[in-house]
C-alpha positions as CSV (number, residue, x, y, z in Angstrom):
1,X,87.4,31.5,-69.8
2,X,87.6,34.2,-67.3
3,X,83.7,35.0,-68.0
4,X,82.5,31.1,-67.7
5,X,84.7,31.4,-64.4
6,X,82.7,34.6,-63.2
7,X,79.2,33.3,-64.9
8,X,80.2,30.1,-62.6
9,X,80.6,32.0,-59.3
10,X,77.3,34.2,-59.9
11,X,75.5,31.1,-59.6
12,X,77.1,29.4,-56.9
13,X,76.7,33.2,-55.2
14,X,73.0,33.4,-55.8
15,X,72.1,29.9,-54.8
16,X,73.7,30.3,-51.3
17,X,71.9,33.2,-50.9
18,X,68.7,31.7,-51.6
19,X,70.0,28.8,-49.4
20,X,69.9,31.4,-46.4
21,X,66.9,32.7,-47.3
22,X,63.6,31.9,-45.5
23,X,60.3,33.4,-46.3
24,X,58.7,34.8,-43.9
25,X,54.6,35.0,-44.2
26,X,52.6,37.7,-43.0
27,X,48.8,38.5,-42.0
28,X,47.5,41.5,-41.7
29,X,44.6,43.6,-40.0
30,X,43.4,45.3,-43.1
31,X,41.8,48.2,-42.1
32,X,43.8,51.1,-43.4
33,X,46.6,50.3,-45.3
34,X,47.2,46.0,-45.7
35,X,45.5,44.7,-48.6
36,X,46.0,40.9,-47.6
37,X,48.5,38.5,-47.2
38,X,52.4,39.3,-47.6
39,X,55.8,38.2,-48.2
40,X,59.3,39.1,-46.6
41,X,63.0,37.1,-47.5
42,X,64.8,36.7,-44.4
43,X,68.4,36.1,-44.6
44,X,68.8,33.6,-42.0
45,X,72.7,34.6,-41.7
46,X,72.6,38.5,-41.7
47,X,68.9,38.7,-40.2
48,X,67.7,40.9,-43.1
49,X,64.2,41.3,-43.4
50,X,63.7,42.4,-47.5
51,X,62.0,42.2,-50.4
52,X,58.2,42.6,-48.8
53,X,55.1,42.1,-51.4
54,X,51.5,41.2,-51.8
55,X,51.0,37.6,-52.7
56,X,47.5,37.5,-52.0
57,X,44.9,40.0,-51.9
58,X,42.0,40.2,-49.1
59,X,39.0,42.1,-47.6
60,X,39.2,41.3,-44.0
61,X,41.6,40.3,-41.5
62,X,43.8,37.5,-42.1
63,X,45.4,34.7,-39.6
64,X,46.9,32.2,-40.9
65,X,48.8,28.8,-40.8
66,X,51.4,26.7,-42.7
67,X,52.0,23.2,-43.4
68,X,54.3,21.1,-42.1
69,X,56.3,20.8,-45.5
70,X,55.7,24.6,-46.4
71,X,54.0,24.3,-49.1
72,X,50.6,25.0,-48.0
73,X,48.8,28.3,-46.6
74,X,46.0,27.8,-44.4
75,X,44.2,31.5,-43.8
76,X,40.6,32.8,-42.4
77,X,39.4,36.5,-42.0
78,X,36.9,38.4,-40.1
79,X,33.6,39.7,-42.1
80,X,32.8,42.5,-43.1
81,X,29.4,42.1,-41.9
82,X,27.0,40.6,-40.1
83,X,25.4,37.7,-41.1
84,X,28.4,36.8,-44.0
85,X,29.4,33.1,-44.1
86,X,32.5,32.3,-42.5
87,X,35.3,30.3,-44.3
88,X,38.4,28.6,-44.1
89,X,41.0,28.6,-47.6
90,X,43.8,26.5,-48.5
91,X,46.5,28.0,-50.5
92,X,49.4,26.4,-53.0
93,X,52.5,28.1,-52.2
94,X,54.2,29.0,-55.8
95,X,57.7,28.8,-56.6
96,X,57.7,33.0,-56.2
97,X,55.8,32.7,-52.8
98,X,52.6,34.0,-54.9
99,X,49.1,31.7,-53.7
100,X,47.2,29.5,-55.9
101,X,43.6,28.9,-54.3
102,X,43.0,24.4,-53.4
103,X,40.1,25.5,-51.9
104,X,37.5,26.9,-49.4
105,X,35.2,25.7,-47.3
106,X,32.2,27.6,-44.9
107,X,33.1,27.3,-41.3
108,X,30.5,27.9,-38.1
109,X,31.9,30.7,-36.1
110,X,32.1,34.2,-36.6
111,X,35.4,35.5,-36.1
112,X,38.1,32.9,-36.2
113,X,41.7,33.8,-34.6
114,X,43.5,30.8,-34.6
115,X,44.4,28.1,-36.8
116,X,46.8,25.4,-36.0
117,X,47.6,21.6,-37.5
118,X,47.9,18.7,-35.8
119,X,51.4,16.5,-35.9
120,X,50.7,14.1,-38.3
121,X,49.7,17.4,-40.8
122,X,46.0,15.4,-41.3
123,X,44.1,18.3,-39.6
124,X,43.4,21.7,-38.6
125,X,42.1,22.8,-35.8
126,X,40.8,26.4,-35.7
127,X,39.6,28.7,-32.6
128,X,36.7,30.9,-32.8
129,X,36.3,34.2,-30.6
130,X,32.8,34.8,-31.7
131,X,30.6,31.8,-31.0
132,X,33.5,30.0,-28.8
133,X,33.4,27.3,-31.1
134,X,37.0,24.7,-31.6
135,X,36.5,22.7,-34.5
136,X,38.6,20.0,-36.4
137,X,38.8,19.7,-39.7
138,X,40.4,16.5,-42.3
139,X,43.0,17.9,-44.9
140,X,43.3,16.1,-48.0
141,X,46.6,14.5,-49.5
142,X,47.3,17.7,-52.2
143,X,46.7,19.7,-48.9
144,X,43.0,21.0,-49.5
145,X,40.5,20.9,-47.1
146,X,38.3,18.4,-46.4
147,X,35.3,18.8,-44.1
148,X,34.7,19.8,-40.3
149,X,34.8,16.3,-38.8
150,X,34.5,17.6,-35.1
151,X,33.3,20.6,-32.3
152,X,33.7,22.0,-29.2
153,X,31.9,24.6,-27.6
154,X,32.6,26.7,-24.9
155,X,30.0,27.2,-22.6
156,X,29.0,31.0,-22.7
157,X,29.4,33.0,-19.1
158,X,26.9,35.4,-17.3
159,X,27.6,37.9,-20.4
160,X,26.5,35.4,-23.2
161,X,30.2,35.5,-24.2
162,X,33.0,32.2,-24.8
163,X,35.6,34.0,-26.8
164,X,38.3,31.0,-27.9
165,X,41.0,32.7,-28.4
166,X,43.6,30.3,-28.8
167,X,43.5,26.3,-29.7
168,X,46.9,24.8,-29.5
169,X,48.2,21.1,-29.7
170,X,50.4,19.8,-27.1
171,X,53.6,18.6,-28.5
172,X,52.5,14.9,-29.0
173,X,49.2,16.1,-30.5
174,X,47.0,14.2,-28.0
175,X,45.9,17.6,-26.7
176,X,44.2,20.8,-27.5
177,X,44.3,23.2,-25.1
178,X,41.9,25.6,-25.7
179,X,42.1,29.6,-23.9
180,X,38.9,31.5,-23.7
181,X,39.0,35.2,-22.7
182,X,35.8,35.2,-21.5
183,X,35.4,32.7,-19.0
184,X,39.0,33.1,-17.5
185,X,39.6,28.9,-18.3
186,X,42.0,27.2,-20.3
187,X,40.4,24.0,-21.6
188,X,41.9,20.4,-22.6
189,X,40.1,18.7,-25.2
190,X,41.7,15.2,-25.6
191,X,42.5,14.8,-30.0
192,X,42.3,11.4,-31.9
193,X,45.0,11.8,-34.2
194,X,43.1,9.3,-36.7
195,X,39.1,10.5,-36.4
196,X,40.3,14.1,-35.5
197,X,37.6,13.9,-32.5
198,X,37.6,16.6,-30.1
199,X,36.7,15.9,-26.7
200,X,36.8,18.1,-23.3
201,X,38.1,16.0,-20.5
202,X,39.8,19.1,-18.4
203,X,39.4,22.5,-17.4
204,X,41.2,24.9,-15.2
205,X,39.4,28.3,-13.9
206,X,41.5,31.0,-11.7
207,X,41.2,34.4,-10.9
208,X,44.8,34.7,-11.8
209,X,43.3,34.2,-15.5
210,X,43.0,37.7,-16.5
211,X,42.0,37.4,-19.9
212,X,44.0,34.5,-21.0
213,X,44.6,35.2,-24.5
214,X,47.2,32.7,-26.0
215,X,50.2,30.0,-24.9
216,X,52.4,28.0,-25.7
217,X,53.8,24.5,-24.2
218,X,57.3,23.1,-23.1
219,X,58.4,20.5,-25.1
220,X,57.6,17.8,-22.8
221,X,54.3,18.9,-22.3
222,X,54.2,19.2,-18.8
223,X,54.0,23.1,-18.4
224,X,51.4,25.6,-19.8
225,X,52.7,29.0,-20.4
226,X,49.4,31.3,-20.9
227,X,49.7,35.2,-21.5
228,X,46.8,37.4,-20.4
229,X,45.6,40.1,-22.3
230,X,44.0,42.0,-19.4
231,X,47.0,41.4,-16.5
232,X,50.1,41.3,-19.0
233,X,51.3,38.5,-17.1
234,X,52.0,34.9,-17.4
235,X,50.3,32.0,-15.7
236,X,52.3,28.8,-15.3
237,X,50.3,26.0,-15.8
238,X,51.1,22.6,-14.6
239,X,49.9,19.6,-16.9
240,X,49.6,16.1,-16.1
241,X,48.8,14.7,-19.7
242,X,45.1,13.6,-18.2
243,X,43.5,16.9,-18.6
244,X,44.2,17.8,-14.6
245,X,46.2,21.2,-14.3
246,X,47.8,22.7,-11.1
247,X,49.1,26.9,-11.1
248,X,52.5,27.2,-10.3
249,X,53.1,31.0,-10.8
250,X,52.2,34.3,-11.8
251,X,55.1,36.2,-13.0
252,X,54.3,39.8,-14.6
253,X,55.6,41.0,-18.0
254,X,56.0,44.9,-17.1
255,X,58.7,46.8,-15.0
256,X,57.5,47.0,-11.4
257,X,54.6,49.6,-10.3
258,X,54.7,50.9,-14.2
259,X,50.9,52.5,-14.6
260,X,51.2,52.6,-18.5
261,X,47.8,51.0,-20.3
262,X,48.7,48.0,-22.0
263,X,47.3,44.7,-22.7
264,X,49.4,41.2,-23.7
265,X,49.7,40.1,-27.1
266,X,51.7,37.1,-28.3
267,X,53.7,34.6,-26.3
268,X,57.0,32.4,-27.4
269,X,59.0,29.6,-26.4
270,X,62.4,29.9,-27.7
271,X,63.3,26.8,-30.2
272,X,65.8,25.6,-27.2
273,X,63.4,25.9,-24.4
274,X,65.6,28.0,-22.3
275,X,63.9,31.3,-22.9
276,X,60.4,32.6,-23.0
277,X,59.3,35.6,-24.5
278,X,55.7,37.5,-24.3
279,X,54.6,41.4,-26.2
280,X,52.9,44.4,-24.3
281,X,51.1,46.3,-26.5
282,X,50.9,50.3,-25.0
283,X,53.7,49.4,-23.1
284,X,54.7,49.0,-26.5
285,X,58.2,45.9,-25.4
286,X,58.4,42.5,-25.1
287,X,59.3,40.8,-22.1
288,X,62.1,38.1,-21.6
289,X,62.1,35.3,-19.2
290,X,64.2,32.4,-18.3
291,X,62.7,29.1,-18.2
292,X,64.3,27.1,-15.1
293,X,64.8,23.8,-14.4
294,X,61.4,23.5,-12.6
295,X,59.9,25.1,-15.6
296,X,58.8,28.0,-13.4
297,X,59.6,31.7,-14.7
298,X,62.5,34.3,-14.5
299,X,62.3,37.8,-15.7
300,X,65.5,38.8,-17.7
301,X,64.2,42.1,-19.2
302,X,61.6,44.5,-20.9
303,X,62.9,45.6,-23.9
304,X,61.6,47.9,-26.2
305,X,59.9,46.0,-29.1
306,X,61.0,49.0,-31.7
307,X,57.3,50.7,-32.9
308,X,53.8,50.4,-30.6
309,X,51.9,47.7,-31.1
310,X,53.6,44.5,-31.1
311,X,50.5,42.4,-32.0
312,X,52.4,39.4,-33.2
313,X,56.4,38.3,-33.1
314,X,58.0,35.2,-34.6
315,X,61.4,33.7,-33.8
316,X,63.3,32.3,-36.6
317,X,63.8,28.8,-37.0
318,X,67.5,28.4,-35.6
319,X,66.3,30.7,-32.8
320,X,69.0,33.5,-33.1
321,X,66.6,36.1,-34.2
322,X,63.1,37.4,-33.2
323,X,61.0,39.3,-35.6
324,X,58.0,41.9,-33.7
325,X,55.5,42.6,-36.5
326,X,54.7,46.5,-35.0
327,X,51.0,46.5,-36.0
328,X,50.3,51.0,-35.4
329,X,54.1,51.6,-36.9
330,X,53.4,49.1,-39.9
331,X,56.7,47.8,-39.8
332,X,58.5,44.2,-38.5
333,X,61.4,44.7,-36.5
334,X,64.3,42.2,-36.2
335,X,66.4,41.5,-33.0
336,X,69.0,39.4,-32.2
337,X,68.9,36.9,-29.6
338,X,71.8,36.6,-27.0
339,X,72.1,32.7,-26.5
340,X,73.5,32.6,-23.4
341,X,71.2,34.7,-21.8
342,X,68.2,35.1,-23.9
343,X,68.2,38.9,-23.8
344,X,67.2,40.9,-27.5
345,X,69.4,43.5,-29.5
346,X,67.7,45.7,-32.2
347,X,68.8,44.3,-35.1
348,X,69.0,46.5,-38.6
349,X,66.7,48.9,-39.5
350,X,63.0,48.1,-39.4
351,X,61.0,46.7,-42.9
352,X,57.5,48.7,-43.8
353,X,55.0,46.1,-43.5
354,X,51.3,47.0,-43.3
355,X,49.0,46.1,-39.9
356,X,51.2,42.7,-39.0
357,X,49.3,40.8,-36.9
358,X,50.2,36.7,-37.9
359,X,53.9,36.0,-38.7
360,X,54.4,32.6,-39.7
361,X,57.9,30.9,-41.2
């Protein structure tokens, strides 16, 4: 009796664990030491980041992007040379996290680094750095890919360069808003969430673009957060939901008068909407704001981000922990999130990881 009692408890033991346990998906650079696509368990309780592994192997640099239901892995990589055909996979998750290939498909572009899905799950959108191409694409039921059913291009500048670096949907999915680095714009393509038609009816120039590299969108969808790469600040975008925008700020990420070569990575909403968080890579932190009633900006603090190179971070879904994946340390590093005031706390010891650069729950 007394071992059917304690077999009894091991199980209910091990299934709350696995309960609390989300798996966190990682991309990598893979040029020295990553190999492809990883793994991690994270305890959503404790904030333990364990267990790290290879669940699918690569040869170039891997973004990637998850369905709605989690059961799908969306991924594209940079060639290894010139003139190789570009393509987008889908991925079956497995039951043990490993990848089962649905099926790939050959994408125009040259270096994509970004892929996102739409509301309704029916398409991806991906964002090209190369060419400046945005293109949509129909997924199938099973979660496969179908076939590129839309483009954008970015107009190239005096250089011959469009460089999208980010294509994200607005909240309601009636938008793309598309960043290129190049041409100092952040563009609004208007999205038919049927056809998956992609079609410009916006633009916003400004000096006080300095490389906009990525953002990220209040939940109401009338403020534009954009981080740039070359300033390490954030621009704060008004949106009217008709493709006009209007600036509202430009609040930096780094302490005052700090002289340290750095350039912007990643940028966050928290899950509440009260806090906003962006990385400095060389300055090697990531900077907290408060979002105010207005939606304009406050700076809380700079804090450390744990290892140099903070190329990509990731806040867990109940928003009480931020994970920096530390791309020249290879390692992710956890911190706890003070929800009062939005302010981070190193968290446990960091988890070898090689070249993060996408984290995705």
């Amino acid at each position: 009796m007394r071992f059917i009692l304690t077999g009894f408890l091991l199980v209910i033991s091990l299934t709350a664990v696995a309960e609390m346990t989300d798996i966190l998906f990682i991309g990598t650079r893979i040029q020295k030491k990553a190999e492809g696509i990883y793994a991690v368990d994270f305890n959503r309780k404790s904030g333990e980041v364990k267990n790290n592994r290879l669940i699918a192997k690569f040869d170039a640099f891997s973004l990637i992007a998850l369905s709605h239901d989690k059961k799908t892995l969306y991924t594209s990589g940079k060639p290894l040379s010139k003139g190789q055909q570009k393509k987008v996979s889908a991925y079956r998750i497995q039951p043990d996290t490993s990848l089962k290939l649905l099926n790939s498909i050959n994408v125009e572009g040259s270096v994509i680094c970004d892929l996102n899905l739409s509301g309704n799950g029916k398409f991806l959108v991906t964002g090209d750095y190369g060419h400046g191409y945005v293109c949509s694409f129909s997924l199938n039921k099973d979660g496969s890919l179908g076939q590129q059913v839309s483009r954008f291009e970015i107009p190239k500048n005096d250089n011959g360069k469009a460089r999208a670096h980010a294509a994200y949907f607005t909240p309601d999915s009636k938008w793309v808003l598309v960043s290129s680095i190049a041409n100092q714009t952040v563009y609004a393509l208007s999205f038919n969430h049927e056809t998956g038609e992609l079609v410009q009816k916006g633009k916003y120039t400004s000096e006080s673009l300095r490389g906009p590299r990525h953002l990220t969108v209040s939940e109401n969808g009338q403020y534009i957060y954009v981080v740039n790469q070359g300033g390490s600040d954030v621009v704060v975008l008004e949106f009217d939901g008709n493709g006009k925008f209007e600036e509202k700020q430009v609040i930096s990420a780094l302490p005052e008068n700090s002289d340290i070569k750095t350039s912007a990575a990643e940028i966050l909403l928290h899950p509440s909407g009260k806090f906003l968080y962006t990385s400095n890579r060389g300055h090697n932190s990531i900077a907290v704001f408060k979002v105010q009633e207005s939606g304009l900006l406050k700076s809380v603090e700079i804090e450390p981000c744990g290892g140099p190179s903070p190329w990509s971070f990731v806040i867990s879904p109940d928003g009480k922990f931020l994970i920096s994946g530390n791309l020249s340390s290879n390692q992710l590093q956890v911190f706890s999130i003070n929800p009062v005031t939005g302010e981070l706390k190193i968290h446990g010891k960091p988890l070898e990881v090689p070249e993060p650069v996408c984290l995705r729950f």
